[in-house]
Every structure is written in structure tokens, then in C-alpha cells.
C-alpha positions, -999 to 999 in steps of 0.1 A, spaced: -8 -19 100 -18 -13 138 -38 -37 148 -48 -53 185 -26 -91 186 -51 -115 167 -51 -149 163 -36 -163 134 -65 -177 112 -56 -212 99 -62 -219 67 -53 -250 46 -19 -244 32 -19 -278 10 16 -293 6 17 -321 -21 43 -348 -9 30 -381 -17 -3 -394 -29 2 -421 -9 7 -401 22 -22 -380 16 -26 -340 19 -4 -325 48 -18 -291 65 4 -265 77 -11 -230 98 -15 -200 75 -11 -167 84 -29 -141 72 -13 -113 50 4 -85 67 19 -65 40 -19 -61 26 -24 -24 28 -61 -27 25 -74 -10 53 -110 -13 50 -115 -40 79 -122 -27 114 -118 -64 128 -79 -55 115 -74 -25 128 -55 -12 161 -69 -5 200 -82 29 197 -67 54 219 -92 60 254 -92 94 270 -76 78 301 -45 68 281 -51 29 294 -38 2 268 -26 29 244 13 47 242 10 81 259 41 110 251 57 131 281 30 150 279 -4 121 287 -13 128 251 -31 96 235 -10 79 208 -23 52 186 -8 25 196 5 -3 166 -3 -37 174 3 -73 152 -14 -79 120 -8 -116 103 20 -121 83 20 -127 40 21 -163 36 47 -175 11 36 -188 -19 42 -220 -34 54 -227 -69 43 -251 -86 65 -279 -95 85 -283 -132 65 -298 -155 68 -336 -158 82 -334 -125 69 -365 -106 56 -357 -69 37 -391 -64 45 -420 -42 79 -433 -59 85 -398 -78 109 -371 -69 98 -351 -43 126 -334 -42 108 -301 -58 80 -298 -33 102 -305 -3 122 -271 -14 93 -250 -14 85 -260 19 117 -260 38 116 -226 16 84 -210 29 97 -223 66 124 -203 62 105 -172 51 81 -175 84 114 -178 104 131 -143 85 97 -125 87 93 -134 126 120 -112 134 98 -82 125 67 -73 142 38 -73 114 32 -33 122 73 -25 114 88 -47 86 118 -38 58 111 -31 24 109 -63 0 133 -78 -17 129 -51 -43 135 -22 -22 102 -12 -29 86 17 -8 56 1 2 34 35 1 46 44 -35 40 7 -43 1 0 -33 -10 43 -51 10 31 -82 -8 39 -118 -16 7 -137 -22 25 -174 -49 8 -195 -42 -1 -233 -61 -11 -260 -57 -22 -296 -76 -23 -328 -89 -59 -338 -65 -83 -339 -44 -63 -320 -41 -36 -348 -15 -6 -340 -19 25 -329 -28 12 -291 -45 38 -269 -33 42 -235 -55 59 -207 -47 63 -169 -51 90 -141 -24 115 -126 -32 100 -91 -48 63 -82 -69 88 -57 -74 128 -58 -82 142 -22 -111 174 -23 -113 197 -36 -82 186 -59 -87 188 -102 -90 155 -113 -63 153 -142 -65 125 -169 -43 114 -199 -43 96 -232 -25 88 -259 -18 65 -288 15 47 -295 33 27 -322 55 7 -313 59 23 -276 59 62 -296 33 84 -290 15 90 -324 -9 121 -330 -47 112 -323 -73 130 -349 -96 134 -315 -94 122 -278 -127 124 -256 -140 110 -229 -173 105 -207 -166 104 -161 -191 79 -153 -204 67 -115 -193 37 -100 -225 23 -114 -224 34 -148 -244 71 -147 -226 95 -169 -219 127 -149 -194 145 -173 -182 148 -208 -143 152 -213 -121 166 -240 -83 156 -242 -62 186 -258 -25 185 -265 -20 218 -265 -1 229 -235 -38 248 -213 -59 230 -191 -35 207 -176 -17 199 -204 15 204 -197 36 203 -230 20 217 -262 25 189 -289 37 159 -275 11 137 -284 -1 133 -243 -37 140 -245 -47 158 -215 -84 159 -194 -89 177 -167 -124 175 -143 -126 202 -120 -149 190 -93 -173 221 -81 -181 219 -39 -214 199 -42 -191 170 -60 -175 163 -29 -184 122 -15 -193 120 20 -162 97 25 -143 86 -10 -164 73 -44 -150 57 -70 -152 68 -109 -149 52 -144 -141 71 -173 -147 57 -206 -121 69 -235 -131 73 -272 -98 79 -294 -98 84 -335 -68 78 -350 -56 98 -379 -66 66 -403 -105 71 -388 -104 41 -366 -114 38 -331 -103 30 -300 -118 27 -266 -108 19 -234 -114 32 -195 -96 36 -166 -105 46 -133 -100 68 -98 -112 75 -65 -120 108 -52 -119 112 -15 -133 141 16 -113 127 44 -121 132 78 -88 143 92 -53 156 80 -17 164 94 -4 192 108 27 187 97 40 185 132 65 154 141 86 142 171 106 118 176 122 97 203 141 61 212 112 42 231 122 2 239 150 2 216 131 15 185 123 45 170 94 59 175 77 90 155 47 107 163 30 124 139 2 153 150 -35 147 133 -63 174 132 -95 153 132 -125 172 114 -148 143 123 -145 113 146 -139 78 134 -109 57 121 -78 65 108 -47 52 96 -14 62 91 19 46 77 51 62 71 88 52 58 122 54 67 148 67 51 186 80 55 194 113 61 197 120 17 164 95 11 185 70 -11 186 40 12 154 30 24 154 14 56 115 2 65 78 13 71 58 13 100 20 20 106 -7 21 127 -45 32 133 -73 41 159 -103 54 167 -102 92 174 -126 117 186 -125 154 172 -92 175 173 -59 176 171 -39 142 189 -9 123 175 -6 90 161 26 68 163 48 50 142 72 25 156 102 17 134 113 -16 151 152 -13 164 162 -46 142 156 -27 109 180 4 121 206 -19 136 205 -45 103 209 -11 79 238 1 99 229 37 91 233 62 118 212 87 115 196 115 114 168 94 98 142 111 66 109 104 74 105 103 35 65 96 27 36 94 54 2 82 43 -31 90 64 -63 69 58 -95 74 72 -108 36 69 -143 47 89 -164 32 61 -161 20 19 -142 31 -1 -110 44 27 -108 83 17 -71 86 9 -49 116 20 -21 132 -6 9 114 6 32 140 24 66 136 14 104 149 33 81 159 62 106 151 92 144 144 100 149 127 131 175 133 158 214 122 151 208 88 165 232 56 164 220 27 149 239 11 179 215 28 201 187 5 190 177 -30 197 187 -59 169 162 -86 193 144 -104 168 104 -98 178 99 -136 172 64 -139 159 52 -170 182 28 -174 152 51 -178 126 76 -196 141 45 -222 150 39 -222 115 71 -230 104 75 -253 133 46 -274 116 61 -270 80 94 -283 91 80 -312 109 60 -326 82 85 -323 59 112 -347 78 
């Protein structure tokens, strides 16, 4: 999301033609919608005191500065069944999915990999990568009522209560539960705390009798991780029959190292928009930060940006650059909604994860006109497809 230019790392995307051509090889690029941020090697130039090689505002302050990450590689499909790809066969099948995946290297060139639109889904990439993946489980033989367990958040920031639910459905309604506990175990399997699920509108629970079982773990000050740790929590349901159910789900608690201020600027730089966004670092190391773009009300989303650094203790901004091709292919004029922002710090293991600050900015009344529609024209993906296209002919 902010990384120094890299190399594309080739790896063997296999295209099956022929047998009886053999295997042909096309360049892979490496994934740059993957918001794992745990890999310095990926991350971005850190700022330097002098300013040199990083974005500076009016004032000389440092910015982080975004740089190229590789791109998602498109995956292949595999061919109909009984569909013939060998030497005499139709080919006709794998031939699409590569002029296909050419084409996606060619779309996805237009964007540099640390500015990009939303997917074909219109899905906001921040809300996307902290959404909660409830966990179900059956009786034997996949016996009714199921029990479904899953955390408030995917990650609870310090000194935060951890709140947990459960519940048992029939036929996707929430049935009554004779009991609902649960143990908070370590990531390697110590128990630290026993938990009791109530329904009846204290401790959490929000509603009083709608069959959503409600935990919640309030973390005392010598709970707090030296960076983020990850927890299990093992669920134990009884169902009104006697029968039991078990099943666990998991979180991550995190102390990071810096937040935001909740200060913001913004400004045309190069024919994109650029927003900086003011960090308070409480301890020196690596951060990340990605935000997305919205219109003025927050219904059309127009793209994300991100970026990270290395930065020393205090208060500095961090930039986000919202390439010019996104604003000018959306047409909106703004002002533009800075809608969510996410800061990381990815020093170490598990990244500590901020709350994700939401509505924090409205931009100037730019023009989309104002802004740049050049493509960024990846030279790496275009090589790519360049390859792709030429062993398909």
C-alpha cells in the first residue's frame, strides 16, 4: 500500500495450450490489493529528517511517501469439463482466459498499485479485509439447532471491552439456548478467562430477549500486548433438548504505537488528490495508513489509497494519494468524503490495528476536470501482458 518501486517477482503462471507444445510461462505479478502489512521488504521509503526521497507539504514537514506494490494476478479458471485442451482439442477455452487475464493487466496498469478503484463489487476495501466471518456448528449429522459464535470487531484496540456473541438458529431463527459459556484461550491454547453469554439486555447485551447471547471481556491494564496478540475462545452451548454444541471463534487485541489526531489537509499535487493525514507517534517504528474516497453524501465510492513509513516519535503526517484517473473516470466533482481511514502499526507480528475512523475529512470543492485521466501505465504489467498476448498468437 506504499511501498519503494520493486521488481516484479516472476513466478510460473502455467497456461495449458497444447500438450504438444508444452507448458508456456507468462511474468506474475505479485498481489497488490493484499492488505497484509506484515512485510517490511513491502513497505514504503521511510520519511528522513532531511525531507530527501519523501513528499514534503508547504511547510518541509515529512510525508510518507506511497510508492508501487505488485499488482493481483488474475486467476485462471479452469476449463469446462470434458473440454479438450490437448493437441487436436479445442483450445478455444484456455485461449479466453488468457487474452482475459491480458486484458486485466492492461485495465489494472492504468492505476498505480498504491491508488486503485474499488472492485467490481464496489467493495470498500477497508470494510472488506476487518469483515466478521461468524463460525457455525451443528449437532451430528448436521443436527439443528446450529450455534453461531463470532466477535463484535475482527480486532479491539486497548484498552477497548472485548464483546462476543452467540446464538443458536433453526432454520436461520435464533432459538433460546438453556446455557451459553465460554473459555478466552491464548494463541497457544492457555485458558486465561471463563465467559458467560446472557440475553438479558446488561453487560453488553444489547436487547433483553432476543436470543443473541452476549460476552463481554473487560481487559484490566496489565492485559494489554506489547504490540497486538491474537485470542481463541472456545464456545459451549446447551440447547433446550440438553444437547451440545461447541465451536470457537477468534480476535486480536492490539496497543498500537501511534494514532490520529484527527487533523487533515488536502491539496491537488501532479494532478491527483492528495490528503494528508496528521499521526501522533507514541513509539517509533512502522506505520501504515489507508483511507477511501467517497462523494460528498458517502454513497458513491470512488477509490482507496495508502501508504507507510518509518517514523520517529511525535506528531508528522502521512499521505494518501488518490490518483487523478479515479476522480476524472467517476466524473464527481467534489467536495470529496474522506469516508474510512485505517492506521496500522506493521513494526512487528501480529500488525496492532487502529479503530477505523470514519467521516473524518471533506475535501475542497474541486472539479474532477481539474485532475489528470493519464493512465500510470504499470511498465510491469503491461510486460506481463505483453508476454501473455504473445504466446497466445
Amino acid at each position: 500500500m506504499f511501498r519503494d518501486r520493486r521488481p516484479v517477482v516472476v513466478a510460473g503462471l502455467v497456461v495449458l495450450l497444447f500438450v504438444s507444445l508444452g507448458l508456456w510461462r507468462v511474468t506474475r505479478p505479485m498481489s497488490g490489493t493484499d492488505r497484509s502489512d506484515t512485510d517490511a521488504d513491502t513497505a514504503r521509503s521511510a520519511p528522513r529528517s532531511d525531507g530527501g526521497g519523501d513528499r514534503s507539504d508547504a511547510g518541509g514537514a515529512a510525508v510518507a511517501t506511497p510508492a508501487p506494490a505488485g499488482l493481483r494476478t488474475p486467476v485462471a479458471t479452469a476449463a469446462p469439463s470434458g473440454t479438450e485442451t490437448a493437441s487436436g482439442g479445442n483450445a478455444r477455452p484456455v485461449a479466453a482466459i488468457g487474452r482475459q487475464a491480458a486484458a486485466d493487466y492492461r485495465r489494472q496498469a492504468q492505476y498505480p498499485p498504491w491508488s486503485r478503484p474499488f472492485n467490481e463489487e464496489g467493495e470498500d476495501p477497508i470494510l472488506r479485509d476487518r469483515m466478521v466471518s461468524p463460525i457455525t456448528a451443528a449437532g451430528p449429522d448436521g443436527a439443528q439447532p446450529i450455534l453461531v459464535v463470532f466477535p463484535q470487531e475482527t480486532s479491539f484496540e486497548v484498552p477497548d471491552p472485548v464483546l462476543l456473541y452467540a446464538y443458536l438458529s433453526v432454520n436461520d431463527t435464533r432459538v433460546p439456548a438453556a446455557s451459553i459459556a465460554g473459555t478466552l484461550l491464548t494463541g497457544d491454547l492457555q485458558p486465561l478467562a471463563e465467559l458467560a453469554y446472557t440475553d438479558d439486555g446488561t453487560g453488553g447485551d444489547q436487547v433483553a430477549g432476543d436470543f443473541l447471547y452476549t460476552a463481554s471481556f473487560e481487559p484490566g491494564p496489565d492485559f494489554a500486548p506489547e504490540l497486538s496478540e491474537s485470542f481463541l475462545v472456545r464456545v459451549v452451548a446447551e440447547t433446550t433438548d440438553g444437547e451440545p454444541r461447541i465451536a470457537a471463534t477468534s480476535f486480536l487485541y492490539s496497543n498500537p504505537h501511534a494514532r490520529l489526531t484527527g487533523n487533515y489537509r488536502d491539496a491537488i499535487v501532479d494532478g491527483s488528490l492528495v490528503i494528508d493525514a496528521e499521526v501522533e507517534v507514541l513509539r517509533p517504528g512502522r506505520f501504515h495508513l489507508e483511507g477511501t474516497l467517497y462523494d460528498r453524501d458517502g454513497r458513491r465510492g470512488i477509490g482507496e489509497a495508502h501508504t507507510a513509513g518509518e517514523l520517529p516519535l511525535g506528531r508528522q503526517w502521512m499521505r494518501l494519494t488518490f490518483f487523478g484517473r479515479l476522480i476524472t473516470e467517476s466524473a464527481i466533482d467534489g467536495p470529496y468524503l474522506l469516508r474510512f481511514v485505517a492506521l496500522s502499526t506493521t513494526t512487528a507480528m501480529p500488525n496492532a490495528k487502529n479503530r477505523v475512523a470514519e467521516n473524518v475529512h471533506v475535501t475542497g470543492a474541486y472539479r474532477f476536470a481539474q485532475f489528470s485521466s493519464a493512465p500510470f501505465e504499470d511498465p510491469d504489467l503491461l510486460d506481463a501482458a505483453d508476454r501473455l498476448e504473445r504466446d497466445l498468437q
